[in-house]
Residue, then its C-alpha position, 0 to 999 in steps of 0.5 A: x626407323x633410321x634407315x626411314x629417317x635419311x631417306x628423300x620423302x618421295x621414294x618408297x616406304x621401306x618393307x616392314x621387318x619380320x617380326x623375330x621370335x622371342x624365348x617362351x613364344x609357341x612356335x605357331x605364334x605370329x605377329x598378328x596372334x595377339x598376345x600371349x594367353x596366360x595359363x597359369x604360372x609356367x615351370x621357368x616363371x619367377x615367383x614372387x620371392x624372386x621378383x622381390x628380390x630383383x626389384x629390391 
């Protein structure tokens, strides 16, 4: 966005950035997957107590 902002306003869009994989995303999932289907709570998903906790 700042790289954009500078620029002169008839020159070319810069190329979009790729999109970086994030922690707990299944490999296959891309930018245009969509968001992720909840299956129930994984093994590293906080439980209630905990987010209590950290929100407190």
């Amino acid at each position: 966005m700042f790289a954009t902002v500078n620029r002169d306003e008839d020159s070319e869009p810069l190329e979009f950035p790729e999109a970086v994989p994030r922690p707990g995303d299944p490999p296959e999932a891309g930018p245009d997957a969509g968001p992720p289907k909840h299956t129930g709570t994984s093994a590293g998903s906080p439980t209630a107590e905990e987010l209590t906790r950290f929100f407190l």
